[in-house]
C-alpha positions in Angstrom: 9.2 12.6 4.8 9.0 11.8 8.9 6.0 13.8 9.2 4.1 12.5 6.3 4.6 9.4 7.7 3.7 10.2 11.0 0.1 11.6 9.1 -0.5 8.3 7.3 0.4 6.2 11.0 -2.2 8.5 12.8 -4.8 8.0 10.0 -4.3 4.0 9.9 -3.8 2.5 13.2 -2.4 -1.2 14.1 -5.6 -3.4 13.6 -6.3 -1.4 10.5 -5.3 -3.2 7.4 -4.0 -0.7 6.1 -2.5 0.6 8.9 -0.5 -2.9 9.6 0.2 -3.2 6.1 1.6 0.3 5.7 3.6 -0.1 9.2 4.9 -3.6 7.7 5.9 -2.4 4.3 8.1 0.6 5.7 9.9 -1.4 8.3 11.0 -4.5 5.9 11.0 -2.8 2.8 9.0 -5.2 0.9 6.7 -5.0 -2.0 3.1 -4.8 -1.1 2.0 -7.5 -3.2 5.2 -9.6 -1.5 3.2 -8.6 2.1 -0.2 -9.0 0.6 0.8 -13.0 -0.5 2.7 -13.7 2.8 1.0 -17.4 3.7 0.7 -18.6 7.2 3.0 -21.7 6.6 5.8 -18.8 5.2 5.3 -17.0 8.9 6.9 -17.6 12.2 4.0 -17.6 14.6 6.0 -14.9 17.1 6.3 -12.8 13.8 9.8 -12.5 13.7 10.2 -13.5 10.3 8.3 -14.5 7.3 9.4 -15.5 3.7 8.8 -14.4 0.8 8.4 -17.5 -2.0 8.6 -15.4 -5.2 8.3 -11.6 -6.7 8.6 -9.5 -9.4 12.6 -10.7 -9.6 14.5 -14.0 -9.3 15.9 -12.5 -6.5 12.5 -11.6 -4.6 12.5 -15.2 -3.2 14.2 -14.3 0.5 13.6 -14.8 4.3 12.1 -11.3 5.8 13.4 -10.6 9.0 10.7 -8.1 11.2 11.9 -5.9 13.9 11.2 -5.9 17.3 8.5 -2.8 16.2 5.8 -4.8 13.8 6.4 -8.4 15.7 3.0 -8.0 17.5 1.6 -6.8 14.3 2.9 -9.9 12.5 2.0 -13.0 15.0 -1.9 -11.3 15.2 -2.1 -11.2 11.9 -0.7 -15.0 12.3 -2.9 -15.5 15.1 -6.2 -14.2 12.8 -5.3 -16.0 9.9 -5.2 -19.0 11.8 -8.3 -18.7 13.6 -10.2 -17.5 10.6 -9.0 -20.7 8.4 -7.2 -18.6 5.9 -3.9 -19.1 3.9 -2.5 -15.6 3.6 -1.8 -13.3 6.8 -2.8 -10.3 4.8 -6.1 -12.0 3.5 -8.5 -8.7 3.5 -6.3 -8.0 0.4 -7.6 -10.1 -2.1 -4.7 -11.2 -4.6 -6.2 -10.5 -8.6 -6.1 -14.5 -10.0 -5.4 -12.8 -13.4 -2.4 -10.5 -12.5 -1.0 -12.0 -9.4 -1.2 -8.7 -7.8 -2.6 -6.9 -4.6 -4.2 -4.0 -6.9 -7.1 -3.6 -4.0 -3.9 -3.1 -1.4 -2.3 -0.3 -3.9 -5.8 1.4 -4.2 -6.9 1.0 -0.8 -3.2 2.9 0.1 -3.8 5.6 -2.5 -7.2 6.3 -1.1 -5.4 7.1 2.6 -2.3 9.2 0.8 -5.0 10.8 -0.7 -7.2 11.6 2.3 -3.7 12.0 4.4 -1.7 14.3 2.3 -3.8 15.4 -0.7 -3.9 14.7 -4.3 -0.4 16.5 -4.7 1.4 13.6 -3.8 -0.1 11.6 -6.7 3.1 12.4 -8.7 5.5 11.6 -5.4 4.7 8.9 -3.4 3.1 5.1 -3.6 3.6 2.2 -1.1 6.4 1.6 -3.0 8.0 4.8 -2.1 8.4 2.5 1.2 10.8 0.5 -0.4 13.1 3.8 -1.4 12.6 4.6 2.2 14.0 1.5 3.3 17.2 1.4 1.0 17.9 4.6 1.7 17.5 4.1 5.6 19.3 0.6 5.0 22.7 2.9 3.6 22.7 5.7 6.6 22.1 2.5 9.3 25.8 1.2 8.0 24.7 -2.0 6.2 27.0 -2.9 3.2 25.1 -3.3 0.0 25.1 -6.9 0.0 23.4 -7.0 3.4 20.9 -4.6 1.9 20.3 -6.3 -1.8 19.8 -10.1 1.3 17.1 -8.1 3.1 15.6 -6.1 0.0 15.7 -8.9 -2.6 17.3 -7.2 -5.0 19.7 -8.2 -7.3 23.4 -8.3 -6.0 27.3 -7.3 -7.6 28.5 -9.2 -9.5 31.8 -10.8 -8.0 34.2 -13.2 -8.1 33.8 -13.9 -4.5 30.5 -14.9 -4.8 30.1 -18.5 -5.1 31.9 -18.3 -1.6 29.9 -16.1 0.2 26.6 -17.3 1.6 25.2 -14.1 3.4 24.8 -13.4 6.5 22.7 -16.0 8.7 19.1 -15.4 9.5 19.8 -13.9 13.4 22.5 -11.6 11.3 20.1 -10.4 9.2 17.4 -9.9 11.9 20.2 -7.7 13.9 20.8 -5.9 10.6 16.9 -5.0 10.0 16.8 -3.8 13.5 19.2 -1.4 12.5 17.4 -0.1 10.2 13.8 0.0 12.3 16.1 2.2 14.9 16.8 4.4 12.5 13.9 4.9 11.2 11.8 5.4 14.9 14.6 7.9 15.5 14.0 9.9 12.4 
């Protein structure tokens, strides 16, 4: 809900890792472990996009356009990585060597909805709620599923037209994902 969210943005602000984390996830859509692994040499410096090498699906592997809203957000995050010497933008989330996973970002995120909202949203809402967010946001902005499944990694229709079409290119998708940012400031 816009005012939940607008609780958790107050509680975390930009510099906070959570609070660039949490500002990244709901504008891109992406899995937190997906932000939590994003490596320098995957990022544009300006933070305007960032790739995602691999996931939880074949189709996880996918360039992340960011909108105009988190770019700053992105190229310090660059920027700090850099001048810190470390591979991943989102390094203050360690990555588990055993699981592959950001468990520390999922904790650290349930400790804010927690201190945000209250324990009653333990049954309703995780960072990945983010990623519902998005799709549903991505559908009321006008983008055709495909366009959606390109941005959100998920798996596509099946067609016959397939092995023709390529997607859209990556300022196409960047213009698409802005749609979706608008929408989701206006709301």
């Amino acid at each position: 809900k816009p005012e939940e969210v607008r609780k958790v943005l107050l509680a975390a602000p930009q510099g906070d890792r959570m609070g660039d984390l949490f500002r990244v996830g709901l504008v891109t859509g992406a899995r937190i472990t997906e932000i939590a692994k994003v490596k320098v040499i995957d990022a544009k410096l300006d933070g305007s996009i960032f790739l995602i090498a691999g996931g939880k699906t074949e189709n996880a592997k996918r360039v992340v356009p960011v909108p105009d809203v988190a770019r700053p957000i992105m190229a310090r995050l660059y920027a700090d990585a850099v001048a810190g010497g470390h591979e991943r933008l989102f390094h203050a989330f360690p990555i588990s060597p055993s699981r592959g996973t950001a468990s520390s970002a999922s904790k650290a995120f349930t400790y804010l909805r927690r201190k945000v909202l209250g324990r009653e949203t333990d049954d309703r809402l995780v960072f990945h709620s983010l990623r519902h967010t998005w799709k549903t946001l991505s559908r009321r902005a006008g983008l055709s599923i495909d366009d959606a499944h390109d941005l959100g990694g998920w798996a596509g229709v099946k067609r016959s037209s397939e092995p023709y079409d390529h997607g859209l290119n990556d300022t196409e998708l960047a213009a698409a994902q802005e749609k979706v940012a608008q929408l989701l400031l206006s709301d």
